[in-house]
N, C-alpha and C positions, 0 to 999 in steps of 0.2 A: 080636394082634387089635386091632382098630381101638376107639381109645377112644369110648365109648357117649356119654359128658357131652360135645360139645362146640360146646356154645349160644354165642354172642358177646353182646356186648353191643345190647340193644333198639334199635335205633335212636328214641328221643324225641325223644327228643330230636330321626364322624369322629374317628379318634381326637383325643383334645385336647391332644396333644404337637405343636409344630413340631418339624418335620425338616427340618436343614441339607441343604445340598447335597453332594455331595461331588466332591472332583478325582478326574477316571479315571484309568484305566490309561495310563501313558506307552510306549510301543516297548519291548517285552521279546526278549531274543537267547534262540534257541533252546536246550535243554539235551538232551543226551544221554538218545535213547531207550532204550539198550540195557539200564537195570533194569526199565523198564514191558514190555517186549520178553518178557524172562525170568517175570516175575509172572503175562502172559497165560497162560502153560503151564499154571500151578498152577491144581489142583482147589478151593483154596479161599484168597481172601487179602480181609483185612479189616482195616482203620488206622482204623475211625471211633471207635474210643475213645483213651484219653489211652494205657491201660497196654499195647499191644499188643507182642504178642510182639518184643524185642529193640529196643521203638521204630520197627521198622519195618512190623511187619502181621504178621497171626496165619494162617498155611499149613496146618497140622493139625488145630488146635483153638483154639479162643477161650481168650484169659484170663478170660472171660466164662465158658466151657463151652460156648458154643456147637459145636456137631459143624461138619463140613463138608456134612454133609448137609442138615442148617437151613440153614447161609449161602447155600449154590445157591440154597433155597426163598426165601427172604429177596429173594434178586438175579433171581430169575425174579420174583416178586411186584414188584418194583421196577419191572421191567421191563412188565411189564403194567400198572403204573397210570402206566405214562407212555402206553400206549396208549389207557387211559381219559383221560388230560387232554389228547391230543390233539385226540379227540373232542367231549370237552363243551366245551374253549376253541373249537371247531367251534361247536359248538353254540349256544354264548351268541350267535352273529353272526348264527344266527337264531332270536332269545328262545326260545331250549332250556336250560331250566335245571335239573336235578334235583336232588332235595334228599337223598336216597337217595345216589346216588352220588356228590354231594359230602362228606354225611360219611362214607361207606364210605371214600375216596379218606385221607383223615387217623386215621380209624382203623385202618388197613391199616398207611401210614402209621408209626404208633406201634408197631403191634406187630413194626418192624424196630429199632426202639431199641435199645443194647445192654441186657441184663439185663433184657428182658419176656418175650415168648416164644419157647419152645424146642422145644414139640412140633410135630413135624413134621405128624403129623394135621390141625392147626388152620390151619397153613399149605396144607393141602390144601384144605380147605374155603374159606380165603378165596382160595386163586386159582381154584377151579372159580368164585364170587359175581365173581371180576372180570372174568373171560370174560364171565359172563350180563350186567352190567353195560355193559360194552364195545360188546360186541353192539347189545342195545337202544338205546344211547346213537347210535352207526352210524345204526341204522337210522332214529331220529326222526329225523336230522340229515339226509339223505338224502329222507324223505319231506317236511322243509319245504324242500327244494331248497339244502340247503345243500352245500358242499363242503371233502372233504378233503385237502388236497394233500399231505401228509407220507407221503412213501415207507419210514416206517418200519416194520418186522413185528413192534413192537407193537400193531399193528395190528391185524394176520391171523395172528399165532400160534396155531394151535391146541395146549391142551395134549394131553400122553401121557395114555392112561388111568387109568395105574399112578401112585402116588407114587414109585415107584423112576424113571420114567419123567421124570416132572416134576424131580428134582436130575438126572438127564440132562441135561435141557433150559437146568437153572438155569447150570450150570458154562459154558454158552455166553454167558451175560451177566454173569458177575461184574466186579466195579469194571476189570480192567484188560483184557477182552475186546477191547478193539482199539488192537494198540501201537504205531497208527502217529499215534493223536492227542497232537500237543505238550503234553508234560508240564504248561506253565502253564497252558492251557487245561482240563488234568484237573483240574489243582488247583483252580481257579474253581469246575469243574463238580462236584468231590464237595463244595469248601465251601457251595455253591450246594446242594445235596440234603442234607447235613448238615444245614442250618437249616433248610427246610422240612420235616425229621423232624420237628427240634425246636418248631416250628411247629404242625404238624402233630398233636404232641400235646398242646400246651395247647390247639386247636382243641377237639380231641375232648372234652377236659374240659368246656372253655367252655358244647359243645352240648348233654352233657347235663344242663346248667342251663336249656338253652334257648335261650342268649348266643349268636347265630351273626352275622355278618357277610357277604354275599355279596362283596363286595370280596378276603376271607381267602380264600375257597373259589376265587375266580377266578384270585388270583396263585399260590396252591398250583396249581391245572394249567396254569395258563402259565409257571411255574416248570417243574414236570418236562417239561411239551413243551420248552421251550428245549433241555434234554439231549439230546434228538434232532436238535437243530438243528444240523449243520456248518457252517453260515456264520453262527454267534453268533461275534465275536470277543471279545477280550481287556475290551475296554470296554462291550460290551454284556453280558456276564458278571457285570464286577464291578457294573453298575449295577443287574440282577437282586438280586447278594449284597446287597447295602444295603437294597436294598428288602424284600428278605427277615426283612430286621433290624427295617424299618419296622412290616412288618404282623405281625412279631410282638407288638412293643407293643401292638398291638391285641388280637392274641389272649391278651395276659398280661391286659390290661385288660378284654376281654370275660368271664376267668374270675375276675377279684378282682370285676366287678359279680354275678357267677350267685354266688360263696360268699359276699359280703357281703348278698347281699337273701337269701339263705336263712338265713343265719347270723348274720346283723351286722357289724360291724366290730372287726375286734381291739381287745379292748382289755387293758392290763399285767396279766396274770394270775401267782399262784405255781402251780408245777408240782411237785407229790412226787415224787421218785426213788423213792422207798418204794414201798411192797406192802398193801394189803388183807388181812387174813385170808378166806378165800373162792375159789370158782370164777374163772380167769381166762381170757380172752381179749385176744389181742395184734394191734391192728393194724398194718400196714406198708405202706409207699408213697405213695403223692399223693391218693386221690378222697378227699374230706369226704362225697360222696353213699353212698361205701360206708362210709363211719364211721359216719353218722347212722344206716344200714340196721341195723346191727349194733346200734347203742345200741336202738333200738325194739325189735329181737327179742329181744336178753337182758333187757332192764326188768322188773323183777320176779321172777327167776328165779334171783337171790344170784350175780350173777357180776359181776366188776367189768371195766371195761375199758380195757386199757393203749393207747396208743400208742408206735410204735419207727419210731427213722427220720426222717424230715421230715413223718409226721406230727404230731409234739412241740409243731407251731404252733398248731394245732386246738385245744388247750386253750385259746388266747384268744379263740374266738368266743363270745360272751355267749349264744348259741340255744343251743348242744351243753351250753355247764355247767352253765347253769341248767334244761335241761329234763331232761336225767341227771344226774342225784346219785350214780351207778351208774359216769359218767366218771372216771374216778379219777387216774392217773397216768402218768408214762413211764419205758418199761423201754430198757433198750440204748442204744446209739449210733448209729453209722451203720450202712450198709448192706453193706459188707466184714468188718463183724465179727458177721453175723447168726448163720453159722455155730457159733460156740461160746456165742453169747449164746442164740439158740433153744432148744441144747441144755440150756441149764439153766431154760428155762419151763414153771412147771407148768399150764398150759393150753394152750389152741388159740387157733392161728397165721393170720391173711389177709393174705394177699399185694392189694391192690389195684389197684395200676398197675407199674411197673419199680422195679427193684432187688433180682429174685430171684435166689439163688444156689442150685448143688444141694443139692437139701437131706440132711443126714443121714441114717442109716438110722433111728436115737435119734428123729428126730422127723418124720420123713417121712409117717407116721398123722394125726399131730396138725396140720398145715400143709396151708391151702387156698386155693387161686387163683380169682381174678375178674376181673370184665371183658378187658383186654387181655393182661392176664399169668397165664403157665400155663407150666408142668414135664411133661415125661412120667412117668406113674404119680402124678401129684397131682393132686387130688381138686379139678375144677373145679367151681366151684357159683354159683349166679345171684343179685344180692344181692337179688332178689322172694324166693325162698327162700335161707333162711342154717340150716333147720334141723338138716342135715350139721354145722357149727360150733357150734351151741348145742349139740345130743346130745353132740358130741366135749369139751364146755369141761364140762359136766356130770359127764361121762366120766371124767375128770383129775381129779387131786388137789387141783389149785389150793397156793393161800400156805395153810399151816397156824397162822401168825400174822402178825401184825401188823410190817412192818417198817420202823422209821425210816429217814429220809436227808435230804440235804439238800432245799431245793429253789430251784426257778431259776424265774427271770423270762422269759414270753414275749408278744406280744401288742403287739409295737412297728410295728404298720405304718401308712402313710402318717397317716391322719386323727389317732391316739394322738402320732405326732412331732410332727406340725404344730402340735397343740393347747398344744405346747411352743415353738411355734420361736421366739414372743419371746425366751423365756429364751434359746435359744441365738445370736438373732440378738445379744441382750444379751452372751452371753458372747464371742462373739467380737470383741465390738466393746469390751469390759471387757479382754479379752485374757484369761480365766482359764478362756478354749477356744482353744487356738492352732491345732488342725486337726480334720478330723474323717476317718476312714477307714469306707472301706466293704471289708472284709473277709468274703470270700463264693464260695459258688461247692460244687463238688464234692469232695468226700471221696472215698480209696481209700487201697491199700493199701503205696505207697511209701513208704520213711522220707524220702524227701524231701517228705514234704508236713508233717512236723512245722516248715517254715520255716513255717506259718502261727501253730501254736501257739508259738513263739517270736514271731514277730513280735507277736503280740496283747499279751506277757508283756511285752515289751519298750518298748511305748509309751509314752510319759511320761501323767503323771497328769492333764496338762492339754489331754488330746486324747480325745475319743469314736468308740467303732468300733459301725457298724451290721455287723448279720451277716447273710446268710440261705443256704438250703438246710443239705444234710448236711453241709458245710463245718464247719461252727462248731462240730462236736462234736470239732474238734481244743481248743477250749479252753471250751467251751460252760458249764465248772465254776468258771471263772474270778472271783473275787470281786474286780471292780475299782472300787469304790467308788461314788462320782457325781461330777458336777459340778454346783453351783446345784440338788440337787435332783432333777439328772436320771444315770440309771445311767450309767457312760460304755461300758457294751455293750448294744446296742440288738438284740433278736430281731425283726427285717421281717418274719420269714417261710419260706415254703418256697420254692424257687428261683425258680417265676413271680411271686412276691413283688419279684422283681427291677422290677416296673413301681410298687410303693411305693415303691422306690429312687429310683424316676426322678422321680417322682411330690414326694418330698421333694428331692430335688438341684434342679428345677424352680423348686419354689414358694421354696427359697435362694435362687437366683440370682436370682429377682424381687424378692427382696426385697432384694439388694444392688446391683439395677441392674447385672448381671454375666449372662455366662454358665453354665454350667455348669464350662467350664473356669477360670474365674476364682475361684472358693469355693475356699479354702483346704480343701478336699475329694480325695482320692488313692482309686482304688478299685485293689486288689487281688485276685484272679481265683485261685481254683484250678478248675481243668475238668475233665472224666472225661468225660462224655458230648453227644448231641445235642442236649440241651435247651440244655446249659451254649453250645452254638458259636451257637442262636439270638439268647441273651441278648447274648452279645457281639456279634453283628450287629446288635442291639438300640443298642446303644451305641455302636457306629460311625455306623451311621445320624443318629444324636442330634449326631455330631460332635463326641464326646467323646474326648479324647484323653492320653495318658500313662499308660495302664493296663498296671501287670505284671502279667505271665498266667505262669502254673505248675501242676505242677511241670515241666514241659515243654511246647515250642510242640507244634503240629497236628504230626504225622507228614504229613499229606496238603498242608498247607503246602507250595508250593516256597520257594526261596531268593527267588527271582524276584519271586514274590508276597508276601513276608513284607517285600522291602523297600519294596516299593508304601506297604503296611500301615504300617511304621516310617514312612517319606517322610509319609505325608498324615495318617497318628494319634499316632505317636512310639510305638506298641504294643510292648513291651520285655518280654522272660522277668526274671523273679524273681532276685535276686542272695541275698547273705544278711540277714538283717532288718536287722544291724545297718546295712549299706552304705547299703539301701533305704531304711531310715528317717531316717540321715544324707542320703540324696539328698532326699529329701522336704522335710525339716524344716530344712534348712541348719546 
């Protein structure tokens, strides 16, 4: 039976970076189609995350969990909102512009992310809204006499009635639906959709602060139009992907202005690893608007409330600590190890944005989803009402005492460094800062992402690492001293925090008469997903260059294009700390 709960989220809801130019694409010789040939066959193939099956793409089942039956929905969905950005890129030529289906268009968007949603139901209802959307958008365009010249049947697809009907229809569009387009041009073309996912989803975030950009909303559907495009070549491609990278900056900076004028700005907070005696509640994932939601409803009601995950940064906004006294602490690590950390919470669980996993049967009652992200058979709910979450955390037994632990420092983003950077313009010019890293990025579950927790371990004593996202919870416990005063591991943030990054590498290199490449500054990358490939488009665009990325390059990468990449950024995979930090440091 079809799930009863499946409300979406309300719709409510220049940048000040230069961006270098960058060299395109040179004449690339064609590669052998006969493995994209074979992938068109399969009912379901998917590489847009780091860990995919065998390194080459997941045929069965997601390492995700995702079925094959969501991926269809997911690549049918995909495919219709390149019929909606046909349209409204239509549209804007003659001032049609809607505000609806531009943020439907990145909320959609988002919930193809790996690790948001997985019920197919939800996916049902948001492609019947992108039909209706589609439609309408058509028809304004038409009645101000505009036109549509794209022969694609994103267009005029009508769906099946059924949802059996619609993964029918999805398995005719997935990624390698047609094996006769050259593989580097694929490659462009998924890294090209990879980062307006990721786009895409700090979009969403940004707007329900209100943060919107019409500029963001325009290259998101003159981005997915171009996919329909066969006479986009090589260089018009890669000059999409950059820019891709550009207007993400924006979109990471439209949502640090929406969580800092709500919130304030981070500032160095201690964080308990500890426990509360008392009723709990766990939040997880990225919105601050669904943390906040949660702190008002439980207020007064004896329940404390944790953060897990990349929400851990959120204790530094000076609005949430100071108006809950009820905030309390953080539980777990990352996002690959929710599974057995969950099972030992004695309270209730919210998923808010991605990084859910199935959940166990132990706590499958107790665990609820919002806004974009949702499980089938859990219990979605609207953060206007969270009374499902409060009853359930009431419910529970919660901490029966008090427990000690360490705690850790967060609260390091842009404005909190800066207010330091004499000191360290000081130290490095004193010599008793010889470098600084930025160590950061995505967490999972390979033992080869412990080269980050070695490498952080490994740093000499006179060098500072900024961290942000789930990343850092490979060494997040780490007690490395200071330098002049200042910790030498700095918490930015959650991963669109990556625009603090930028934000302080920026205001460095002004202040050294340098670039960015010039700062005795190394940024090292771990990636998992689509947010993580926008950030790095992010910093290509910035024409930032010598970054190792791990624990392995894109799957969806060619050879072809990866040396493009190496040729005009020097973009290099991870060796072992020790090598890397000798390359670095000489």
């Amino acid at each position: 039976m079809k799930d009863q709960n499946l409300s979406r989220r309300n719709f409510i809801k220049k940048s000040t970076i230069a961006v270098t130019g960058a060299t395109l694409l040179p004449s690339i010789l064609k590669t052998d189609q006969a493995e994209a040939k074979s992938k068109s066959k399969q009912k379901m193939f998917c590489y847009q995350c780091e860990q995919t099956m065998g390194g080459k793409g997941c045929t069965k089942i997601g390492v995700c969990g995702k079925t094959p039956e969501v991926a269809a929905l997911q690549d049918l969905l995909i495919h219709m909102l390149k019929g909606i950005s046909i349209a409204a890129e239509a549209g804007r030529k003659v001032n049609i512009n809607d505000q609806k289906t531009n943020r439907f268009t990145c909320m959609a968007l988002f919930s193809t992310l790996t690790n948001v949603e997985f019920d197919p139901y939800r996916f049902e209802d948001l492609l019947s809204e992108s039909t209706e959307l589609r439609d309408k958008m058509i028809q304004k365009v038409k009645a101000a006499g505009g036109k549509i010249s794209s022969s694609s049947d994103s267009l005029t697809l009508k769906l099946k009635p059924s949802l059996e009907g619609m993964i029918a229809q999805g398995r005719q569009y997935g990624l390698m639906s047609d094996p006769d387009v050259d593989p580097d041009i694929r490659s462009l073309q998924h890294l090209l959709l990879y980062g307006i996912k990721g786009m895409g989803a700090y979009t969403d975030h940004a707007a329900e602060h209100g943060e919107e950009d019409d500029a963001n909303y325009e290259f998101v559907h003159r981005g997915l139009a171009a996919l329909t495009d066969k006479t986009k070549d090589l260089n018009a491609l890669l000059a999409l992907v950059l820019e891709c990278g550009e207007k993400n900056i924006r979109a990471m900076e439209l949502l640090n202005i929406g969580n800092t004028k709500a919130y304030g700005h981070p500032v160095p907070t201690e964080v308990p690893l500890g426990a509360k005696k008392g009723k709990a509640i766990l939040v997880s994932g990225h919105d601050l608007i669904d943390l906040e939601a949660v702190l008002k409803a439980s207020a007064g009601k004896g329940i404390f409330v944790y953060t897990h995950g990349e929400m851990l940064p959120c204790h530094g906004y000076p609005k949430l600590k100071e108006k809950f006294p009820h905030f309390y602490g953080h539980y777990g690590t990352a996002w690959q190890n929710q599974k057995k950390e969950f099972d030992k919470f004695p309270g209730a669980i919210l998923m808010t944005s991605n990084c859910i996993q199935k959940p166990r049967k132990s706590y499958k009652k107790n665990i609820f989803t919002t806004g974009t992200v949702g499980w089938p058979g859990v219990a979605h709910i609207n953060k206007n009402n969270l009374k499902p979450l409060i009853d359930k955390a009431l419910e529970l037994e919660g901490y029966t005492e008090d427990i000690e632990d360490m705690k850790i420092m967060v609260g390091f983003g842009h404005k909190s460094v800066l207010g330091v950077a004499d000191k360290i313009i000081a130290g490095v010019k004193d010599k008793s800062i010889r470098h600084l890293f930025l160590v950061g990025g995505c967490d999972g579950v390979k033992k080869s992402r412990n080269y980050y927790t070695e490498f952080v371990e490994k740093t000499p004593n006179d060098t500072l690492i900024l961290t942000l996202a789930c990343g850092k919870f490979k060494f997040f416990k780490q007690k490395l001293g200071d330098i002049n005063g200042i910790p030498r591991l700095l918490d930015v943030g959650q991963c669109n925090d990556a625009y603090s990054a930028v934000q302080i590498s920026v205001a460095l290199a002004k202040a050294f008469n340098t670039d960015v490449n010039g700062l005795p500054l190394s940024i090292v990358l771990s990636w998992y997903e689509q947010k993580a490939v926008a950030i790095l488009l992010s910093l290509l665009s910035l024409g930032i260059k010598d970054i190792r990325l791990g624990p392995t390059l894109p799957t969806f990468i060619t050879p072809n294009v990866l040396n493009v990449l190496v040729k005009n950024y020097n973009i290099m995979p991870i060796d072992t700390p020790e090598n890397d930090l000798k390359a670095i440091l000489g």
